[in-house]
Each structure stands twice: as structure tokens, then as C-alpha cells.
DSSP file (Angstrom, degrees, kcal/mol; ACC not computed):
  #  RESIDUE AA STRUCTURE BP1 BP2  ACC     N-H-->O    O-->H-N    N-H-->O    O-->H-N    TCO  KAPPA ALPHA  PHI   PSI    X-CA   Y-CA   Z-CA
    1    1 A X              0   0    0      0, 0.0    18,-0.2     0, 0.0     2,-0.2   0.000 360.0 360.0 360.0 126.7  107.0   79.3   91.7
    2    2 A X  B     -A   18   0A   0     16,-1.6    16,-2.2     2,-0.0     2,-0.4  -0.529 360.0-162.9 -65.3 135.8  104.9   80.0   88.5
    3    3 A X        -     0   0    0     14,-0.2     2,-0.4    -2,-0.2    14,-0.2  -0.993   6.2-172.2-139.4 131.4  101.5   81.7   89.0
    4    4 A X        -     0   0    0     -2,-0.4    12,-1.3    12,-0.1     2,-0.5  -0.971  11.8-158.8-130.4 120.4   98.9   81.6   86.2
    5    5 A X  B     -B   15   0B   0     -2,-0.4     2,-1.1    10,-0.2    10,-0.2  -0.894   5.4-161.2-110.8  96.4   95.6   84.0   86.9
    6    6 A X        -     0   0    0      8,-2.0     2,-0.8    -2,-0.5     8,-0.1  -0.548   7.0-156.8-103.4 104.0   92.7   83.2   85.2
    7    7 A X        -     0   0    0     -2,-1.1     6,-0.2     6,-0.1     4,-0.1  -0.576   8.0-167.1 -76.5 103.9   89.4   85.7   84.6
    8    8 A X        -     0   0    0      4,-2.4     3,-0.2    -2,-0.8    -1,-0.0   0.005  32.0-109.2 -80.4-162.7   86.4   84.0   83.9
    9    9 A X  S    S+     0   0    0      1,-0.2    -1,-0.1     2,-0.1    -2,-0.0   0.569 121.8  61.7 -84.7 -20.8   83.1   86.4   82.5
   10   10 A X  S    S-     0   0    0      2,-0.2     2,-0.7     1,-0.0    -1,-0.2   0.051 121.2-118.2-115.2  27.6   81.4   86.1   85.6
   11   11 A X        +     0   0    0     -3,-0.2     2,-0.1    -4,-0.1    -2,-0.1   0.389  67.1 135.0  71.5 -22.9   84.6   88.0   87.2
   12   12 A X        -     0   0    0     -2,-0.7    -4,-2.4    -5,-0.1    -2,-0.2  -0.425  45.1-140.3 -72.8 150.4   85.8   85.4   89.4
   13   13 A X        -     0   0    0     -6,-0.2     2,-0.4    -2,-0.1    -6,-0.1  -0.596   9.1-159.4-130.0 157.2   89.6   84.6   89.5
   14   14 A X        -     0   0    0     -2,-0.2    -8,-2.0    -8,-0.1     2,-0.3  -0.941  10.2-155.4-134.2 116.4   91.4   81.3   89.7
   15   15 A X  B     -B    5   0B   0     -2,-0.4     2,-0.3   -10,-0.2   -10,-0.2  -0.906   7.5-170.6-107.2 131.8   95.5   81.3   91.0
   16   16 A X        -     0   0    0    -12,-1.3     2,-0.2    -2,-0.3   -12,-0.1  -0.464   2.1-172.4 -88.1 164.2   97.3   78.5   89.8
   17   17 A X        -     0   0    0     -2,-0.3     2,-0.4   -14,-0.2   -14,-0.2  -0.689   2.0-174.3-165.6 119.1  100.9   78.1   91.5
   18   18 A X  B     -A    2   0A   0    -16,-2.2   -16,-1.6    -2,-0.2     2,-1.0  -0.968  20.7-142.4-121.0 140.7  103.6   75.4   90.2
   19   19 A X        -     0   0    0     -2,-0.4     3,-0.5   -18,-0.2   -16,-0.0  -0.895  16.5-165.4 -97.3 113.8  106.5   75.0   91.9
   20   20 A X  S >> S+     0   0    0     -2,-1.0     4,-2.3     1,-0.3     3,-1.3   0.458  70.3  79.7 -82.5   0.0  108.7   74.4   89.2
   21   21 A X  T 34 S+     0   0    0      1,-0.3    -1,-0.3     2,-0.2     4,-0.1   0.155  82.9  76.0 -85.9  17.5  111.7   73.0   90.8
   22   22 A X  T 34 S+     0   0    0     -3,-0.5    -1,-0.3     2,-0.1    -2,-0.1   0.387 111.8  19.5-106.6  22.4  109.9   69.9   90.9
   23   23 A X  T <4 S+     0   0    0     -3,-1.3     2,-0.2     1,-0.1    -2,-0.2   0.441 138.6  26.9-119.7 -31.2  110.3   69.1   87.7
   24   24 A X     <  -     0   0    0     -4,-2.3    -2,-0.1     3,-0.0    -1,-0.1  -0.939  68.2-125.9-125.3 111.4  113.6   71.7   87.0
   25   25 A X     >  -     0   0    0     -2,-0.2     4,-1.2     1,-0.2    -3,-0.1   0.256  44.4-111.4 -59.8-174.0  116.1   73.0   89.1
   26   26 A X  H  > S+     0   0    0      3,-0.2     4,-3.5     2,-0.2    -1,-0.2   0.999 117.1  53.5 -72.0 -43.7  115.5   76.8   88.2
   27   27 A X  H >> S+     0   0    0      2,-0.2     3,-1.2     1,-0.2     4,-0.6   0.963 114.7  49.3 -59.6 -81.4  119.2   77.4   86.1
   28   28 A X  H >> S+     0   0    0      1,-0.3     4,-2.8     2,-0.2     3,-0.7   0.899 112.9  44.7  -8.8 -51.1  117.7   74.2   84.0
   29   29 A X  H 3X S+     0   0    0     -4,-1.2     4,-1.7     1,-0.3    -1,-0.3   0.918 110.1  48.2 -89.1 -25.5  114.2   75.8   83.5
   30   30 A X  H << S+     0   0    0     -4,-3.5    -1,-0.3    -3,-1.2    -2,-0.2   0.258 115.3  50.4-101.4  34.2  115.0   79.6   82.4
   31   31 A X  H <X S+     0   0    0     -3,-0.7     4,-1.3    -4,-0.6    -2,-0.2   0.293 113.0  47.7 -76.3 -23.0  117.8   78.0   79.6
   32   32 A X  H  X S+     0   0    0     -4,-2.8     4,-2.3    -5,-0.4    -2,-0.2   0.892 114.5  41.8 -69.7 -31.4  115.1   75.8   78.5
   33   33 A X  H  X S+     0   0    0     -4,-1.7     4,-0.9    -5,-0.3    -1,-0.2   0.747 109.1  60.0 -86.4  -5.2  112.7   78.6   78.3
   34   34 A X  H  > S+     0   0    0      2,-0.2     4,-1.5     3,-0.2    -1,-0.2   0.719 107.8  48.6 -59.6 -46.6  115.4   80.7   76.8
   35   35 A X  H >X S+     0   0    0     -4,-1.3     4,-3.3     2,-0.2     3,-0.9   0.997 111.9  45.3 -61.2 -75.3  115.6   78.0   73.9
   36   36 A X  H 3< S+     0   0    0     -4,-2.3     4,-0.4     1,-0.3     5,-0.3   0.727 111.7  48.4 -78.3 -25.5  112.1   77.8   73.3
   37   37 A X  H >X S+     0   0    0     -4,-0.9     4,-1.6     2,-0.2     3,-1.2   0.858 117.8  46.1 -88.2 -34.3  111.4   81.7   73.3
   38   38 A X  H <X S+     0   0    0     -4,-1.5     4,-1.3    -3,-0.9    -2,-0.3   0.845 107.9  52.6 -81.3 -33.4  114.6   82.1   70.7
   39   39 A X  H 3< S+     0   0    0     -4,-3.3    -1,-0.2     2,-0.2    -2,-0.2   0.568 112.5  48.3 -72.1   9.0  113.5   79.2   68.6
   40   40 A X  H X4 S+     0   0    0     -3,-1.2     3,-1.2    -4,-0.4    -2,-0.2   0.622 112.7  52.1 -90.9 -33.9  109.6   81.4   68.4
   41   41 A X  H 3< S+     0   0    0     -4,-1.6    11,-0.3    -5,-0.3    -2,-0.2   0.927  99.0  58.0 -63.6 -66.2  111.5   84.3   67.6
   42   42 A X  T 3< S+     0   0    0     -4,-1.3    -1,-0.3     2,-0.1    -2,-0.1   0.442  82.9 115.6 -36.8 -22.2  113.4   82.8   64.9
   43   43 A X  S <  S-     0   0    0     -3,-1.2     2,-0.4     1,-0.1     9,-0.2  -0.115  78.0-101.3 -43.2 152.2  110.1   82.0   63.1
   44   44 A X        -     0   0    0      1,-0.1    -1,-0.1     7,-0.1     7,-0.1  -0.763  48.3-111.4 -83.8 126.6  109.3   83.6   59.7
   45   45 A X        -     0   0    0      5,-0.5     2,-0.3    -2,-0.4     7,-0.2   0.284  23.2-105.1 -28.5 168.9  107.0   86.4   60.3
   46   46 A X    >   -     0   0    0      5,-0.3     3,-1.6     1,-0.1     2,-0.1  -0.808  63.0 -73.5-108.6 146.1  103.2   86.6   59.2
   47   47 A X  T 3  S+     0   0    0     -2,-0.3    -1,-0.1     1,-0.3     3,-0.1  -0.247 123.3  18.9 -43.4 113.8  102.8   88.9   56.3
   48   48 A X  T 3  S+     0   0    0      1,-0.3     2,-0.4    -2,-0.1    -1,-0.3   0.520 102.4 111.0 101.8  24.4  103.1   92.7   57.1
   49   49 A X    <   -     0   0    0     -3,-1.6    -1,-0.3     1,-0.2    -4,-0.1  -0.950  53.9-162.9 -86.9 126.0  105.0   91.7   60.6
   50   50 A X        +     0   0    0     -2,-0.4    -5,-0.5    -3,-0.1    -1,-0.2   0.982  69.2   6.3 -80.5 -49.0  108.7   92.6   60.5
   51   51 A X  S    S-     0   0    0     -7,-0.1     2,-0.4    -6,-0.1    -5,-0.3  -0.527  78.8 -92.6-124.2-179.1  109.6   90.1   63.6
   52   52 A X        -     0   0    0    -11,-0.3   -12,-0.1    -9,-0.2     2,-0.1  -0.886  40.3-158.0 -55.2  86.1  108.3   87.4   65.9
   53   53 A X        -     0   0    0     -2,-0.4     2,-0.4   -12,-0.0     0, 0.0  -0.458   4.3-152.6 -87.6 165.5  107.0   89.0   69.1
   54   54 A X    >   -     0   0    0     -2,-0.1     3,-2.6     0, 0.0     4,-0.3  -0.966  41.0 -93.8-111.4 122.7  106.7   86.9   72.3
   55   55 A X  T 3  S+     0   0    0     -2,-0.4    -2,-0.0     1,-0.2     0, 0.0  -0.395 111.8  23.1 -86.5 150.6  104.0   88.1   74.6
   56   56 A X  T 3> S+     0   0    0     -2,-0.2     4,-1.7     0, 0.0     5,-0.4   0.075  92.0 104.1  97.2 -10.2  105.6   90.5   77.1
   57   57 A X  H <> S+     0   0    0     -3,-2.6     4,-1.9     2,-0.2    -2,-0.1   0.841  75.3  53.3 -93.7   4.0  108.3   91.4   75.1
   58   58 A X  H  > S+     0   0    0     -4,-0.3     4,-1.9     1,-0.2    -1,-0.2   0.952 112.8  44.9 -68.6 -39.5  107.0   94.6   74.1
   59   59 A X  H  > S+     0   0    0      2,-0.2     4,-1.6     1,-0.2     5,-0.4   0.774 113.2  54.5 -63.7 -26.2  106.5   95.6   78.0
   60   60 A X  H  X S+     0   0    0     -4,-1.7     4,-2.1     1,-0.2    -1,-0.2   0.942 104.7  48.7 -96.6 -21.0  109.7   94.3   78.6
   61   61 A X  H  X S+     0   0    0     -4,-1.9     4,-2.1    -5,-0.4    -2,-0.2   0.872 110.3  59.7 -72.4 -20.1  111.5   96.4   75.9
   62   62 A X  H  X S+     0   0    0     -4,-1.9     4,-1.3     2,-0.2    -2,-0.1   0.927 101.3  44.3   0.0 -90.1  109.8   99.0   77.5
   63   63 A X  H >X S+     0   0    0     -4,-1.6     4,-2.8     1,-0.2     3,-0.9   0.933 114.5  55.0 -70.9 -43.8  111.2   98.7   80.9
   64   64 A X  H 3< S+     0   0    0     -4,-2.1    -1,-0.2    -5,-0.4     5,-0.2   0.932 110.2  43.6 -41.9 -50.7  114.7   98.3   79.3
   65   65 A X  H 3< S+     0   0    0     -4,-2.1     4,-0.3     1,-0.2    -1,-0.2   0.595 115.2  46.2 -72.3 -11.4  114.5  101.4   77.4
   66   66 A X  H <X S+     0   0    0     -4,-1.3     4,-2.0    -3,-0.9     2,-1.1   0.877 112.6  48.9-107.7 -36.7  113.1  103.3   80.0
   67   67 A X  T  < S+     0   0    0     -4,-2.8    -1,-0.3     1,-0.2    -2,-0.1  -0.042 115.4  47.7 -72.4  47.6  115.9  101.9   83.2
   68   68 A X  T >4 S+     0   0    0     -2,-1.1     3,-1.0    -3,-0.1    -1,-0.2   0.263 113.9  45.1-111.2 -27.7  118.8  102.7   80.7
   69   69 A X  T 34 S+     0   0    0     -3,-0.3    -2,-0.2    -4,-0.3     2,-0.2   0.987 120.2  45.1 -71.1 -55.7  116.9  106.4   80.1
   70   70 A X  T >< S-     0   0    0     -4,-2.0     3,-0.6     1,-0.1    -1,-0.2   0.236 123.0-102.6 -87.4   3.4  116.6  106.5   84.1
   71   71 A X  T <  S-     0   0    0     -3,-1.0    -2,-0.1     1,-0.2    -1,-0.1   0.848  82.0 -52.1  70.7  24.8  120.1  105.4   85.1
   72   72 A X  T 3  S+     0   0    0     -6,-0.3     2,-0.3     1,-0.2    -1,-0.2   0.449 119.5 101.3  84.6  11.5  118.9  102.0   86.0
   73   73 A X    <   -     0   0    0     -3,-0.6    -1,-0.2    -7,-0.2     2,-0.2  -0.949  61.4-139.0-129.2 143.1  116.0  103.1   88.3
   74   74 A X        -     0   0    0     -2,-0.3     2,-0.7    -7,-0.1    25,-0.1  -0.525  17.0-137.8 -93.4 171.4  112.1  103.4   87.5
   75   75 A X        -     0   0    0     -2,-0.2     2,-0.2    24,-0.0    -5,-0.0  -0.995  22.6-170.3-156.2 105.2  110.4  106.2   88.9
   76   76 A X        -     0   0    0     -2,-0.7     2,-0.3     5,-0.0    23,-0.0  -0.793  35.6 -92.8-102.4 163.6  107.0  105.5   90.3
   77   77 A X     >  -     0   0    0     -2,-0.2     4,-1.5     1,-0.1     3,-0.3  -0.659  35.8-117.8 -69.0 140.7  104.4  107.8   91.4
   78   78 A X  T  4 S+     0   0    0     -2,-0.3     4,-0.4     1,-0.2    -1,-0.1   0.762 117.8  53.3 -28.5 -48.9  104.6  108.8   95.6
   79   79 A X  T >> S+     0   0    0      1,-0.3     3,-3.0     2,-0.2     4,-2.3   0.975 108.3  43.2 -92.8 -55.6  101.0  107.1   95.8
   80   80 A X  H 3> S+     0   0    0      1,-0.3     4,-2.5    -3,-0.3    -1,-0.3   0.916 114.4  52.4 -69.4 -26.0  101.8  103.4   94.0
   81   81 A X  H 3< S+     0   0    0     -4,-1.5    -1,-0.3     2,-0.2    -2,-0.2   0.516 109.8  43.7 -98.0  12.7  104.8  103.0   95.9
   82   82 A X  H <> S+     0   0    0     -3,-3.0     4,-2.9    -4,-0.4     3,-0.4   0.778 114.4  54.2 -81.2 -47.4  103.2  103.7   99.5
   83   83 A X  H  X S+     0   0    0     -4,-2.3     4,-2.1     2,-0.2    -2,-0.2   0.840 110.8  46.1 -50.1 -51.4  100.7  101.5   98.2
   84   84 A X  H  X S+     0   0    0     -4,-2.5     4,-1.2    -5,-0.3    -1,-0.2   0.664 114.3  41.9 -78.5  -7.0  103.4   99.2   97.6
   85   85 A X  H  > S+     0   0    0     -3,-0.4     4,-3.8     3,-0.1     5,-0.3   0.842 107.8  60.6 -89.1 -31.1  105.2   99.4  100.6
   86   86 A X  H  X S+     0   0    0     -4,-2.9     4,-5.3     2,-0.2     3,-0.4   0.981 112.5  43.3 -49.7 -65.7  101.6   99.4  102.8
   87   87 A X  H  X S+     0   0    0     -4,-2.1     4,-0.6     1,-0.3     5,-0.2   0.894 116.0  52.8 -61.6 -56.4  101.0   95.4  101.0
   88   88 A X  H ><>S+     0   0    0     -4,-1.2     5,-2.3     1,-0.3     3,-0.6   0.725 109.5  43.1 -31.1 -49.1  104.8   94.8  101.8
   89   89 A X  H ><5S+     0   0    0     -4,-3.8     3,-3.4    -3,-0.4    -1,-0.3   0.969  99.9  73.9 -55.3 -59.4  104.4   95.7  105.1
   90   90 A X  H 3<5S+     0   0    0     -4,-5.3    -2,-0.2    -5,-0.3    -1,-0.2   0.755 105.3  34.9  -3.7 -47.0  101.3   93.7  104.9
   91   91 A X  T <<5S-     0   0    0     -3,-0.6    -1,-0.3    -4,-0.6    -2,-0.1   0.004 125.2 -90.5-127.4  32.2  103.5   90.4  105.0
   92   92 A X  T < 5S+     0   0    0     -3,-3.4     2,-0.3     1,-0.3    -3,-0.2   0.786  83.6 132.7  57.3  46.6  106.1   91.4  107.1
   93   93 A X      < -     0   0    0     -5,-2.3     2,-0.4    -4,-0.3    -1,-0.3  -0.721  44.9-149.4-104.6 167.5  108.5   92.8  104.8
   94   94 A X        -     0   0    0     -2,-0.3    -5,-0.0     2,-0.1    -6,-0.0  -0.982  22.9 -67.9-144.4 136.1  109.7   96.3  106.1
   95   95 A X  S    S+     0   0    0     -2,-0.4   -10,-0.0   -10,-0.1    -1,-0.0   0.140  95.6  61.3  -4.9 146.2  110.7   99.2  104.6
   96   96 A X        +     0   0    0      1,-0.0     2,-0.5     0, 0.0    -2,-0.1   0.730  67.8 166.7 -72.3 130.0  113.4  100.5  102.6
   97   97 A X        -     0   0    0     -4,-0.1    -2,-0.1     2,-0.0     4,-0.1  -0.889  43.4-100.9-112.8 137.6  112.7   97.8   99.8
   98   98 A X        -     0   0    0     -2,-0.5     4,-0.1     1,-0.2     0, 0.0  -0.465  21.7-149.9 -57.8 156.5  114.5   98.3   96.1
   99   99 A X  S    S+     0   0    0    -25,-0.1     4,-0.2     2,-0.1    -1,-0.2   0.531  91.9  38.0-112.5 -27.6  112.0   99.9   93.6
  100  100 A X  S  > S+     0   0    0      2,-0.1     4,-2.4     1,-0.1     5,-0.2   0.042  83.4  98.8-147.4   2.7  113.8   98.0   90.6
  101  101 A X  H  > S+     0   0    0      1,-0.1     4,-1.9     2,-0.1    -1,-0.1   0.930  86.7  40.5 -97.0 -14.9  114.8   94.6   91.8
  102  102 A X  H  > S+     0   0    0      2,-0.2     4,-3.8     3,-0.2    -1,-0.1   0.974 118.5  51.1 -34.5 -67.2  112.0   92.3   90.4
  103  103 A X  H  > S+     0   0    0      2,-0.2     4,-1.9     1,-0.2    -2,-0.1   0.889 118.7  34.9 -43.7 -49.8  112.1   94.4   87.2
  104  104 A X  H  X S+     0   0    0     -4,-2.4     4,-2.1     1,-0.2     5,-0.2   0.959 120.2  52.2 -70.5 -46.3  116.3   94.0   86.8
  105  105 A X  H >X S+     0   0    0     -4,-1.9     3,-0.9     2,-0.2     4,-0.8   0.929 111.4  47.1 -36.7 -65.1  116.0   90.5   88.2
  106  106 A X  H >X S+     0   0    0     -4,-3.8     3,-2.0     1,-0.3     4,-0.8   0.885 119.1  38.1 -41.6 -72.6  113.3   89.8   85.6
  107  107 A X  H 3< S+     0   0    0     -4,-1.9    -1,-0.3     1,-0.3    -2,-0.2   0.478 100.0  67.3 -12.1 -50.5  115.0   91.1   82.9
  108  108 A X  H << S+     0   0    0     -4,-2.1    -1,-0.3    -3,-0.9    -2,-0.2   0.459 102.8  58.8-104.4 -12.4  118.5   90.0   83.7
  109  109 A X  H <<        0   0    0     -3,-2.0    -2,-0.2    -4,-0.8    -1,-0.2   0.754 360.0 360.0 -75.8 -43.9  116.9   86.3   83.0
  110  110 A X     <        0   0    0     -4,-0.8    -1,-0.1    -3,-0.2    -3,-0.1  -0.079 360.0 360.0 -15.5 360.0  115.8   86.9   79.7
């Protein structure tokens, strides 16, 4: 499922959610999107750009460069990750949850 979050000026938010396995199984839809984000890259840059950036892929070189620095693990502060077990609990996930498997997941898609 896809979520697109939209801020107007007057502050109010809009959630989209597509479930994209109706139109693609999932293996299907992240090589297609694989394609299309390596045929943007491949574009010639705009003058005084060395590459083609994607948006996100600076945050996501980011988070690469910092789990290979970190032994594969991110290091949150005590407070955001109570905060993120409290929501978890919230929806009847429980405690111990991995700190890094969204991130590697994300990533490992790429």
C-alpha cells in the first residue's frame, strides 16, 4: 500500500492509500519502478549538476552511509524510540520491535 500526504496552506492534511497489488503484484511493481528511477538517473544533468538526483535519494544515501558506519544498526535517541514503541503499542504491536527493519527493508528494494 502506497500513501501520498498532502498539506494544504490552511494546514489540513489529505491521506491517499493505493493498494498497488491491484494493478501489480509487488515483485512486478518495485522492477518497474527500478526501471523508471534508473532510466531518470541516466538523464544528462542540468548545467552545474554533476548527476541526476531522484527525490529521497540523498536521505537514502544517508541512511546507507550511516548503517554501514553503525554495523548495520541506527541509533535513535531513548525518547523517539519510546515514542515509537508507545504508537506501536498503540495498534497492538508489542515490544521488542527491530529499530532498522523498515529502513534495511526499504533500502534492500532499491
Amino acid at each position: 500500500m502506497h500513501c501520498v500526504s498532502l498539506t494544504t496552506s490552511l494546514t489540513k492534511r489529505m491521506v491517499i492509500a493505493i493498494d498497488t497489488t491491484r494493478f501489480r503484484s509487488n515483485p512486478d511493481l518495485m522492477t518497474a519502478s527500478k526501471e523508471v528511477l534508473d532510466e531518470m538517473r541516466r538523464c544528462p544533468p542540468a548545467p552545474g549538476f554533476s548527476k541526476v538526483e531522484i527525490p529521497g535519494q540523498r536521505e537514502n544515501e544517508r541512511v546507507e552511509r550511516l548503517l554501514a558506519k553503525d554495523g548495520g544498526h541506527m541509533k535513535l535517541p531513548q525518547g523517539i524510540w519510546s515514542d515509537i514503541v508507545d504508537a506501536a503499542k498503540s495498534v497492538g504491536v508489542e515490544s521488542p520491535m527491530p529499530r532498522v527493519e523498515f529502513v534495511e527493508t526499504c533500502l534492500s528494494k532499491m
